[in-house]
Every structure is written in C-alpha cells, then in structure tokens.
Chimera marker file (.cmm) of the C-alpha trace (Angstrom):
<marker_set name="trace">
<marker id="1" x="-10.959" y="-35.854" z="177.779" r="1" g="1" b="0" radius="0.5"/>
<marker id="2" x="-13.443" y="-33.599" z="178.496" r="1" g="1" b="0" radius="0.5"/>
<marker id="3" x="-14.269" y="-35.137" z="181.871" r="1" g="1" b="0" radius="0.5"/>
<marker id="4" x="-10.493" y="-34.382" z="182.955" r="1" g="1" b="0" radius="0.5"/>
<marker id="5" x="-10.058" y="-31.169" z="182.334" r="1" g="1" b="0" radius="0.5"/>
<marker id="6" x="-13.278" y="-30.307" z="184.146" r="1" g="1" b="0" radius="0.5"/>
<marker id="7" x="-11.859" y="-32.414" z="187.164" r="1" g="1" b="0" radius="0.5"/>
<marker id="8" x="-8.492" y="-30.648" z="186.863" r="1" g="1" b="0" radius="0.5"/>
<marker id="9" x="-10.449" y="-27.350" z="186.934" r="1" g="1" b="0" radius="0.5"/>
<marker id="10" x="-9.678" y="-26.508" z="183.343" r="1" g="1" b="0" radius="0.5"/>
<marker id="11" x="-6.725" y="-25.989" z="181.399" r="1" g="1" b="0" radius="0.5"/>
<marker id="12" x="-3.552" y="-26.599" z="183.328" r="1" g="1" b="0" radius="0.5"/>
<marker id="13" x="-1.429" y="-23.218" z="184.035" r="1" g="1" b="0" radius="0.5"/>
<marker id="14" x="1.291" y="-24.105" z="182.083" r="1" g="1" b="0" radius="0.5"/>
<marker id="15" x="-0.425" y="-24.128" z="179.433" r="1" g="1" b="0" radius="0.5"/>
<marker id="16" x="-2.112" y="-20.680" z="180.196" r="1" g="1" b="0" radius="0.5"/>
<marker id="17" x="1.373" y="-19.507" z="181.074" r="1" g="1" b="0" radius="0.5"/>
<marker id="18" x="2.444" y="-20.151" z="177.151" r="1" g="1" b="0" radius="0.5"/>
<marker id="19" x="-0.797" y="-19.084" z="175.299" r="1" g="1" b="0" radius="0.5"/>
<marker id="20" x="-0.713" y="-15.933" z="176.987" r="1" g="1" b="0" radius="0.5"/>
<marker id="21" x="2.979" y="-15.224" z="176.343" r="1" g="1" b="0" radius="0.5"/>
<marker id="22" x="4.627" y="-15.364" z="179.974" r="1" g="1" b="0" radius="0.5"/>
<marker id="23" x="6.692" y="-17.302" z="178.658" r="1" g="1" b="0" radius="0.5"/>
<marker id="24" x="7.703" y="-17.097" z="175.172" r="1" g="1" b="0" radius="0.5"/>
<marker id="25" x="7.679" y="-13.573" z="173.667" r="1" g="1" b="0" radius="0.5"/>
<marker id="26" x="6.534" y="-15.162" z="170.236" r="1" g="1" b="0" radius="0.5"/>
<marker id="27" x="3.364" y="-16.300" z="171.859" r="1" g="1" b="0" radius="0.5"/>
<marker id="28" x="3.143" y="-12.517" z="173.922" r="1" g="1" b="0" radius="0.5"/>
<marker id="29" x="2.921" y="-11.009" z="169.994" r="1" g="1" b="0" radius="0.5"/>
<marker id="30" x="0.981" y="-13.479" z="168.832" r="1" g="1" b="0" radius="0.5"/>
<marker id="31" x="-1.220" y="-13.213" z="171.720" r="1" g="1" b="0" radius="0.5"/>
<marker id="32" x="-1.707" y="-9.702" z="171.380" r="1" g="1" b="0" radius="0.5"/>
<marker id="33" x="-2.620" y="-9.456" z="167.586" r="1" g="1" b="0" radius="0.5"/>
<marker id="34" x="-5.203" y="-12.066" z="168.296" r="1" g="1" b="0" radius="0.5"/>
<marker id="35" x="-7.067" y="-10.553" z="171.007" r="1" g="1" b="0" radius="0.5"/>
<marker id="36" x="-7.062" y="-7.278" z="169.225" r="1" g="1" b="0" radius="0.5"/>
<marker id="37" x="-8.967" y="-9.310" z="166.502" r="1" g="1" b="0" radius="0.5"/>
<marker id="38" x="-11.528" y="-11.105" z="168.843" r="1" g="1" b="0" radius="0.5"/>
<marker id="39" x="-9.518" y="-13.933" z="169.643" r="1" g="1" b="0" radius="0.5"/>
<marker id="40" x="-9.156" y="-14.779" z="165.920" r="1" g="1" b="0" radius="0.5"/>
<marker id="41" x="-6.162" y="-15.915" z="163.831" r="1" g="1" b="0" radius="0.5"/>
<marker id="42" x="-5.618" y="-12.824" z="161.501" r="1" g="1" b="0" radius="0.5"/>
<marker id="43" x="-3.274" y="-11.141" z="158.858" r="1" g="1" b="0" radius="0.5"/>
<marker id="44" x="-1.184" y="-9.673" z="161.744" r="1" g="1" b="0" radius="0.5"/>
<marker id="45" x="-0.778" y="-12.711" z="163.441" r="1" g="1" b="0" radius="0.5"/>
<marker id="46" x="0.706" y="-14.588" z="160.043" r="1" g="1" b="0" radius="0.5"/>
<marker id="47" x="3.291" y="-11.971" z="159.451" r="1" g="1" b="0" radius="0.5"/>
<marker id="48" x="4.367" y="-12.200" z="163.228" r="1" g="1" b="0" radius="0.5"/>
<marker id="49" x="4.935" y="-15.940" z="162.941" r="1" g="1" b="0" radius="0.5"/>
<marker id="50" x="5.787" y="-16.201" z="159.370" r="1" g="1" b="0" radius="0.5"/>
<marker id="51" x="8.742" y="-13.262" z="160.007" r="1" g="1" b="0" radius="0.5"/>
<marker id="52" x="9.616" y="-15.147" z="163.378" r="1" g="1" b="0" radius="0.5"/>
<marker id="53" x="10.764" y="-18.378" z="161.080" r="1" g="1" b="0" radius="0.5"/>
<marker id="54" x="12.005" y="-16.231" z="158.494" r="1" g="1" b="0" radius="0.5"/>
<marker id="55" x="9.556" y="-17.009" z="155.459" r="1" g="1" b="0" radius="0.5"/>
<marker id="56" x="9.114" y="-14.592" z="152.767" r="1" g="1" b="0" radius="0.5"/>
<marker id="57" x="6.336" y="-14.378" z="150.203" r="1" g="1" b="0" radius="0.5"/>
<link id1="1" id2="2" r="1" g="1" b="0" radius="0.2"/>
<link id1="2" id2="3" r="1" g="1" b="0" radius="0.2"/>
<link id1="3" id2="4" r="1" g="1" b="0" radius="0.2"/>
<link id1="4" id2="5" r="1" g="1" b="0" radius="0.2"/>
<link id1="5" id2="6" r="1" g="1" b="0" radius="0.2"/>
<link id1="6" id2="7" r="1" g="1" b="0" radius="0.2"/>
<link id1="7" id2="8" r="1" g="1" b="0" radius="0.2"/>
<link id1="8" id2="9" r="1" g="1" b="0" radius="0.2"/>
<link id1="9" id2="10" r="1" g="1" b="0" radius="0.2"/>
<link id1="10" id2="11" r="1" g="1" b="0" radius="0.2"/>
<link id1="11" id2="12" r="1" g="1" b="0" radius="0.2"/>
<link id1="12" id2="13" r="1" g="1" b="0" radius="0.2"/>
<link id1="13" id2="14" r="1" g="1" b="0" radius="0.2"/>
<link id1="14" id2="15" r="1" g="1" b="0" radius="0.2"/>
<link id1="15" id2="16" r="1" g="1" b="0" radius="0.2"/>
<link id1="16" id2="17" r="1" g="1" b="0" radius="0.2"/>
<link id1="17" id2="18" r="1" g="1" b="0" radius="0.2"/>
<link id1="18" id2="19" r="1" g="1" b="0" radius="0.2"/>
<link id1="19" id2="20" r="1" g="1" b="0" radius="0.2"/>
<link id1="20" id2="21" r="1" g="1" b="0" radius="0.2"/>
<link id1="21" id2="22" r="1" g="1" b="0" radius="0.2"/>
<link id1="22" id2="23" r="1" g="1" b="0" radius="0.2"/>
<link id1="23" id2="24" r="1" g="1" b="0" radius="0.2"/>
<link id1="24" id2="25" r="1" g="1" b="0" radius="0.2"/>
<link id1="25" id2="26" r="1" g="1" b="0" radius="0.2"/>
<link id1="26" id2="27" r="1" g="1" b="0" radius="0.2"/>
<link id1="27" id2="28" r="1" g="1" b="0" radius="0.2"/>
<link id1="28" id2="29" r="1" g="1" b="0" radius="0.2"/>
<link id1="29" id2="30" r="1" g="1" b="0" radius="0.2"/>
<link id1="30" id2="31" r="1" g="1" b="0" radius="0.2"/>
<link id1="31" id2="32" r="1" g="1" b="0" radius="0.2"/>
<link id1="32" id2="33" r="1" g="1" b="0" radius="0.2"/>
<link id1="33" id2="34" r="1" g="1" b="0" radius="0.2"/>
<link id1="34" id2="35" r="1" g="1" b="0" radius="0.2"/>
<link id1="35" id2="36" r="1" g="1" b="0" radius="0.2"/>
<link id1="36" id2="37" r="1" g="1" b="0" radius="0.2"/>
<link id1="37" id2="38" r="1" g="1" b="0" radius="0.2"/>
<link id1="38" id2="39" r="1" g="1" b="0" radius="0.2"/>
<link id1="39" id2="40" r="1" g="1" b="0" radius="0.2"/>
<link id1="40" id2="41" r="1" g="1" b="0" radius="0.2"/>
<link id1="41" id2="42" r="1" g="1" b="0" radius="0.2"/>
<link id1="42" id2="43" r="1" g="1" b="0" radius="0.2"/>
<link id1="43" id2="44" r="1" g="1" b="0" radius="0.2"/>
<link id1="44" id2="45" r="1" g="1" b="0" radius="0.2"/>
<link id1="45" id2="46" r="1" g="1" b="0" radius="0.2"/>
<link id1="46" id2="47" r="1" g="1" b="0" radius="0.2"/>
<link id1="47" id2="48" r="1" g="1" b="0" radius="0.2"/>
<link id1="48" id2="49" r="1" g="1" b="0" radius="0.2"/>
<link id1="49" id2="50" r="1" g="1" b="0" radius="0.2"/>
<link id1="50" id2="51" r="1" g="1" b="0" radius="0.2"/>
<link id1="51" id2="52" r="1" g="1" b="0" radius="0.2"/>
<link id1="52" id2="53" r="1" g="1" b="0" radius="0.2"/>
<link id1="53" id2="54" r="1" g="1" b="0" radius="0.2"/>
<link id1="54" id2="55" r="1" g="1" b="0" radius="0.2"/>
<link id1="55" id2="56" r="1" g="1" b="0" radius="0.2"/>
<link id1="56" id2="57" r="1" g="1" b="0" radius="0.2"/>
</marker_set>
C-alpha cells in the first residue's frame, strides 16, 4: 500500500479536499479544532461531531 501512494505522489486530492473541509463543512470544523490542538483529536473536536449527530451526554 505503501508503495502506491508513494507512486501516486501521496494521498489523492480528493481525499485532501475532504480532510481539510472543502468540501464538507463538518470536516472544515473539525479540521479547525484539530489543528488548533496539534493535529490531535481533542475535547472540541467530540462536541463538534457528537452535536453534528445530535448525541447528548
């Protein structure tokens, strides 16, 4: 697996398109909180998603 994505020159843009939000304005949020928490899954993060499906604790 590794092999192809190095031959496809990494990730394909599609894919960047989504994790970076362009296309989905969940993913823009989600996106956001991380990188303002070193790229890491965070409190923020879990409340944007969790009140995106409509889960309460």
């Amino acid at each position: 697996m590794k092999q192809m994505v190095q031959k496809a020159g990494g990730l394909p843009s599609a894919g960047n398109r989504l994790c970076s939000g362009e296309t989905d304005p969940l993913f823009a949020r989600l996106h956001a909180s991380c990188e303002a928490h070193q790229r890491l899954w965070n409190a923020e993060a879990e409340s944007i998603l969790l009140t995106h499906f409509g889960v309460t604790a």
